[in-house]
N, C-alpha and C positions, 0 to 999 in steps of 0.2 A: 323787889327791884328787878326790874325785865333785863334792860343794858345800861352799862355806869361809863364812864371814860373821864378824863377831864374837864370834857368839852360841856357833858351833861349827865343824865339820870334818867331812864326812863323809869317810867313804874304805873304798873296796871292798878287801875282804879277799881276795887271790892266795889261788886253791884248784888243786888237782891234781886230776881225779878218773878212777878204773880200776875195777874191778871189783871191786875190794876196799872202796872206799866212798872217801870226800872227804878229802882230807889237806888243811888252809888254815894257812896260816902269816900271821907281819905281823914285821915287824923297828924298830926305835928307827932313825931316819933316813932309813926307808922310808914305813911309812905312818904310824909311832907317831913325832912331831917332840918330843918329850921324852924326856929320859934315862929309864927307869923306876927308879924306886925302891922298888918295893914290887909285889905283885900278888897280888889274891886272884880264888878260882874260889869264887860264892857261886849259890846256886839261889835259886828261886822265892820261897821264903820270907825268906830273910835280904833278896832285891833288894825286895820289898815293903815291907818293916822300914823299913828305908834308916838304923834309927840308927848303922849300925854305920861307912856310907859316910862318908867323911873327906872334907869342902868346904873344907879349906883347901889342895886339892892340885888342879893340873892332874890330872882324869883322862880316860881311855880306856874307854867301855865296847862291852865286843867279846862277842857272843853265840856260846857254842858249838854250843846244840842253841835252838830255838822261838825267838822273837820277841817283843818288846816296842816298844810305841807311847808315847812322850815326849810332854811339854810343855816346849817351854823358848822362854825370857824374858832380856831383859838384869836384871839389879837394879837396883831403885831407879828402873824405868822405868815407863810409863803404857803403853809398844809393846804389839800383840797379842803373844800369843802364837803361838810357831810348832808346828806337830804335825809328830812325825819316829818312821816306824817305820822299824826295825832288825827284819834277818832272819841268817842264818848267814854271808849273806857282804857285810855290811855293819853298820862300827862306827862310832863316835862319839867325837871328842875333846871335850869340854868344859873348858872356861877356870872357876876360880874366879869370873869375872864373870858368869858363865851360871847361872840360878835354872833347877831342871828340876825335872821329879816323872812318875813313871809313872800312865798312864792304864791301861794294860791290858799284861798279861803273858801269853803262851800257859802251857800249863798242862806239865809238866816241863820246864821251863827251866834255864837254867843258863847264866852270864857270865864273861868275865874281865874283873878291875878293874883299871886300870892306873895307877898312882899317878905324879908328880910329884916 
């Protein structure tokens, strides 16, 4: 675990890398502290969307390829907001109590969602 708060979790992502390119794994108990239940691999467009993302679930968001830059908030708070960029070998848990919204996406992207 990188940085923890209430708000979230950061935690760097174990990679391997050779000459063949970057192999990066995460496991449930490792860096992911939730069973998963569900997991989707959504790009640029659907992560922009965001209708599709399910806020009644602890998630995980884990970047495969490019970067995206956060906003996130407790609920129901007056606190600043904190700004959090994610690159390939670093994800993000957020809590249900955590209000977030993307600021900026790189451009072919693509995440994994890790559901609750």
């Amino acid at each position: 675990m990188i940085e923890c708060s209430n708000l979230y979790q950061l935690f760097e992502i174990p990679h391997i890398t050779d000459h063949r390119g970057v192999l990066a794994y995460f496991e449930t108990g490792g860096q992911i502290n939730f069973k998963i239940k569900k997991l989707e691999i959504v790009t640029l467009d659907q992560l922009t969307d965001q209708k599709h993302i399910d806020r009644t679930s602890k998630i995980a968001l884990v970047p495969i390829n490019g970067c995206i830059h956060l906003e996130v908030s407790a609920k129901n708070s007056n606190r600043p907001l904190q700004n959090i960029r994610l690159d390939n070998h670093l994800g993000i848990v957020l809590p249900v109590s955590t209000r977030w919204r993307i600021i900026e996406i790189s451009m072919n992207s693509k995440f994994v969602i890790l559901y609750s």
